[in-house]
C-alpha positions in Angstrom: -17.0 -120.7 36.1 -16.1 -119.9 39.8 -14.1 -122.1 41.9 -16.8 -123.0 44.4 -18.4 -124.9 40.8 -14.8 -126.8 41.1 -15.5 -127.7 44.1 -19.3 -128.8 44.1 -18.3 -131.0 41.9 -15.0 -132.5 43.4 -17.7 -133.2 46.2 -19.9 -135.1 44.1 -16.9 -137.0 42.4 -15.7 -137.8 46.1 -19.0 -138.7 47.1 -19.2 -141.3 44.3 -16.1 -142.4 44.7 -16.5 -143.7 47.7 -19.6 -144.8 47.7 -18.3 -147.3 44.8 -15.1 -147.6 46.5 -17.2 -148.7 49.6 -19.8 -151.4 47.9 -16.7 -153.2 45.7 -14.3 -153.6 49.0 -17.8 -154.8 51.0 -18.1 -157.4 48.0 -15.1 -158.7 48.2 -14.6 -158.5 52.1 -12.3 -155.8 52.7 -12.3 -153.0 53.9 -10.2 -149.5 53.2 -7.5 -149.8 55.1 -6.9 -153.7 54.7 -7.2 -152.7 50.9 -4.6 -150.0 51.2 -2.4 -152.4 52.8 -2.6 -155.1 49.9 -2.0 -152.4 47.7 1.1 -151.7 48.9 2.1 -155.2 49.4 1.1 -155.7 45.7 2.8 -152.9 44.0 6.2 -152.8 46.2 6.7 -156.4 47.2 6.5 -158.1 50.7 6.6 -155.2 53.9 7.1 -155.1 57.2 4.4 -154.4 59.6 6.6 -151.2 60.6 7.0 -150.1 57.3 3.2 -150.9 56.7 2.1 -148.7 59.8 4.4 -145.9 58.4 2.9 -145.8 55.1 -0.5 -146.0 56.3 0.0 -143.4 58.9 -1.4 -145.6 62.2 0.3 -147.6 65.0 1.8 -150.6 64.9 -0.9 -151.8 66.6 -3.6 -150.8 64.5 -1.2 -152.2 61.6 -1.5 -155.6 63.4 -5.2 -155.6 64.0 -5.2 -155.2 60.2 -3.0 -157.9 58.9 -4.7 -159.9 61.6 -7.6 -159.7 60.0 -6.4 -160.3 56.2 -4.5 -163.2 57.4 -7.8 -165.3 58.9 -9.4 -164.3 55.4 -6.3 -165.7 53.4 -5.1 -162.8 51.7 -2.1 -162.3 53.3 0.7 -163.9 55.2 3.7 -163.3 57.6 6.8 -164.9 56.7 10.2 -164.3 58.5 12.6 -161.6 57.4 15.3 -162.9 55.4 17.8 -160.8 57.3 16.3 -159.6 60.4 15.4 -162.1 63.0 13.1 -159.8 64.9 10.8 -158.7 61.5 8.4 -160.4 59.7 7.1 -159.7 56.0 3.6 -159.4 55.2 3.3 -161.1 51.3 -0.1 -161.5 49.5 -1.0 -165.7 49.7 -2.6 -166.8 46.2 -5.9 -165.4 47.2 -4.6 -162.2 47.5 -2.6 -161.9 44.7 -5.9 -162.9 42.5 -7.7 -160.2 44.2 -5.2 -157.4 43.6 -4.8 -158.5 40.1 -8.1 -158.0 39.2 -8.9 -154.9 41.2 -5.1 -153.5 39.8 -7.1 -154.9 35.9 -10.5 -152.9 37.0 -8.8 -149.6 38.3 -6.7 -149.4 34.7 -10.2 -150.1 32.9 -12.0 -147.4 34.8 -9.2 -144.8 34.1 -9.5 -145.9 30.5 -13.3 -145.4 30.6 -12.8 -142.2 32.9 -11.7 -140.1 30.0 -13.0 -141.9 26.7 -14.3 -139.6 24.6 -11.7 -136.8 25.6 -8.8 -136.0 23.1 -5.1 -136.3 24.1 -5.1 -132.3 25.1 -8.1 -132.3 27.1 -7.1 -135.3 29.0 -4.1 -133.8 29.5 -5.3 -130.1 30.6 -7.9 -132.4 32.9 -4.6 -133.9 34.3 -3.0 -130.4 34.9 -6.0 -128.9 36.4 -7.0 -131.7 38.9 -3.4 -132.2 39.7 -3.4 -128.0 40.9 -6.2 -127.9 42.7 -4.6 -131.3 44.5 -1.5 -129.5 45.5 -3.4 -126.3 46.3 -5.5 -128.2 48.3 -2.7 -129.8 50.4 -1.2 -126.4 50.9 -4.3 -124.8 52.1 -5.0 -127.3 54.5 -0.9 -127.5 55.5 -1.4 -123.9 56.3 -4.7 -124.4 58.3 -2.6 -126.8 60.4 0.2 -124.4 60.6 -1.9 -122.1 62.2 -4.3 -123.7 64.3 -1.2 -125.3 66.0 0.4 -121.7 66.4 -3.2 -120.2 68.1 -3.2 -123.3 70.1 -6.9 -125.0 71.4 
């Protein structure tokens, strides 16, 4: 086994990812990003736009195009801060809080489904292997950065 094998087939598991990812979202109306940001919401309570722009990595503009947008299609709301005048919180309206339940219900199911068949210790070595080549990968491409902004354009 060579590591370009690994990665042929992290490609194809990407590849299907996404695709999937791409045609459930489109089903239900949303998009990545909006997803991402309902996700959030969802798992770690009402957010500010700021803190929503920060986890997401865009501007606060982009973060308000977004929430625009999942607003006039009623899965979110902005409320007022209970202790800062200025912000407002973005909290999941009933609609949203269905969807994420059943997408957080389907994403446990397909881990589950993922890895049936595999014993305890091959899941686990799985686990350990993917988890390596993930910080590995982040490295490599840290270090890319690193130098690319060092040689300059």
């Amino acid at each position: 086994m060579s590591g370009t094998q690994i990665l042929d087939t992290l490609l194809a598991l990407s590849g299907v990812l996404s695709a999937d990812q791409e045609r459930e979202l489109d089903r239900r109306g949303l998009t990545p990003a909006r997803t991402h940001i309902l996700w959030l919401v969802f798992h770690e309570g009402p957010r500010t736009q700021a803190e929503l722009a920060t986890a997401l990595g865009v501007t606060p503009r982009n973060i308000t195009t977004l929430v625009d947008g999942l607003e006039a299609t009623g899965f979110t709301r902005r409320e007022p801060h209970p202790h800062d005048r200025r912000a407002v919180l973005v909290t999941l309206t009933p609609r949203g809080e269905q969807a994420m339940r059943a997408m957080d219900a389907e994403h446990t199911e397909l881990g589950a489904q993922l890895i049936d068949g595999l014993d305890h210790a091959t899941a686990e070595a799985t686990l350990r292997g993917l988890t390596h080549v993930l910080d590995r990968l982040n490295g490599l491409i840290a270090e890319h950065e690193a130098r690319s902004t060092e040689e300059g354009p």
